[in-house]
C-alpha positions in Angstrom: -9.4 -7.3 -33.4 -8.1 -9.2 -30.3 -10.7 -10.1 -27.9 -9.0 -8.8 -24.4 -9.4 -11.5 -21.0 -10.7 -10.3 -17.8 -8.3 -10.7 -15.0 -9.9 -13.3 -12.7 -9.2 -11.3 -9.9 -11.4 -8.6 -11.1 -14.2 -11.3 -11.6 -14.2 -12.3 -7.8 -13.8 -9.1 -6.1 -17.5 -7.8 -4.9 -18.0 -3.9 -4.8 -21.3 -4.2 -3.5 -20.2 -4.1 0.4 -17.5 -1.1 -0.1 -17.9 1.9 1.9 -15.1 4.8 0.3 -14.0 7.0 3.1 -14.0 11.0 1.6 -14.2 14.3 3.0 -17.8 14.0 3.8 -18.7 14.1 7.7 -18.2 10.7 9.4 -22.1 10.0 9.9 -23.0 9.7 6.2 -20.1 7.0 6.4 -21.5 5.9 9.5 -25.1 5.5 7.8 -23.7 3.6 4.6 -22.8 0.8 6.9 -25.6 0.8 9.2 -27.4 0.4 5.5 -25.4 -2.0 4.1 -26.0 -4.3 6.7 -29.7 -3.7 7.7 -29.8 -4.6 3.7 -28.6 -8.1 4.7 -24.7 -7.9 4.3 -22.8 -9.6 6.6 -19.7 -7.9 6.4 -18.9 -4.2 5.2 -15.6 -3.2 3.8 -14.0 0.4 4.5 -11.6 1.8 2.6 -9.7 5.1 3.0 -6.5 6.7 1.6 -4.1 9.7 3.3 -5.6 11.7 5.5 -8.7 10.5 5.1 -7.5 7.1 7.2 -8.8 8.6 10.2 -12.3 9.0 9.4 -12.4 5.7 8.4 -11.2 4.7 11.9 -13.7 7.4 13.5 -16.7 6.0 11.4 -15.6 2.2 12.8 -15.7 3.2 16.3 -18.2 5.1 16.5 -20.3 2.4 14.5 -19.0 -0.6 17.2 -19.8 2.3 20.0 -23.0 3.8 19.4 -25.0 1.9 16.9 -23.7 -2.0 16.3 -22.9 -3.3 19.7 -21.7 -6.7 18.1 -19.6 -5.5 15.4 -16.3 -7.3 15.1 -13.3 -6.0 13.3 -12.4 -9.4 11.1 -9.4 -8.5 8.8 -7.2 -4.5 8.8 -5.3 -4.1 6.0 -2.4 -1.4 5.7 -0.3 -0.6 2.8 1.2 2.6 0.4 0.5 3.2 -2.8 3.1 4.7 -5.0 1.3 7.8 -6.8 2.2 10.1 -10.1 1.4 13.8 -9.8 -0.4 15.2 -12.8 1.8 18.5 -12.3 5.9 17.5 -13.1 5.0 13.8 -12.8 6.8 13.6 -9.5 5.7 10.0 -7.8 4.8 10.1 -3.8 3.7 7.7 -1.4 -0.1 7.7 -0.4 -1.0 5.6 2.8 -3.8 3.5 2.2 -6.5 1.4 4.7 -9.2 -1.6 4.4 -11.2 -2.1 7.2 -13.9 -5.6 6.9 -15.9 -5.6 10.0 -19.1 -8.1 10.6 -22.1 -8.0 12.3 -22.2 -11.1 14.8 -24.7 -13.5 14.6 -27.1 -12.6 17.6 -27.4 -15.2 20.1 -30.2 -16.0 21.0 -31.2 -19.7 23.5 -33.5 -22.0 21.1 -36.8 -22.5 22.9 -38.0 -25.8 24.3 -40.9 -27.5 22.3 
């Protein structure tokens, strides 16, 4: 039996930082990241596909707004994936969306000694 290789792409990538935009309400998408980085992440990743692109952008504002003053948007990421319907195997085009923001280091003055 032939022992298959890992891609060493699949190695790399972390998962652990990845918030998966849904159809929940934006606040349970807003908590996941507020989580992730009182956890000690530095940067979050939010992904979203179709129409769910929006509540992805939604749940970035109103994190930067409301909860993460210093957030800061680092890398946006647009691109289509090329889908197969289960039903007559027809393909079609699904939008998709990565988001990586970080938390900026506070900056605080060093006291005198």
């Amino acid at each position: 039996m032939a022992k298959k290789e890992a891609n060493p792409e699949e190695k790399t990538t972390q998962t652990e930082n990845v918030v998966l935009i849904g159809k929940k309400p934006v606040m349970n998408y807003v908590t996941a990241c507020i989580t992730f980085f009182n956890s000690g992440e530095k940067q979050v990743i939010v992904k979203a596909r179709g129409r769910a692109i929006c509540r992805a952008v939604d749940t970035i504002e109103l994190l930067r707004r409301a909860f993460v003053k210093d957030l800061e948007t680092k890398h946006i990421e647009i691109n289509t994936e090329e889908m197969v319907r289960a039903e007559g195997g027809q393909k079609s085009n699904i939008s998709t969306i990565e988001i990586v923001v970080t938390k900026a280091e506070s900056k605080q003055p060093k006291e005198k000694t």
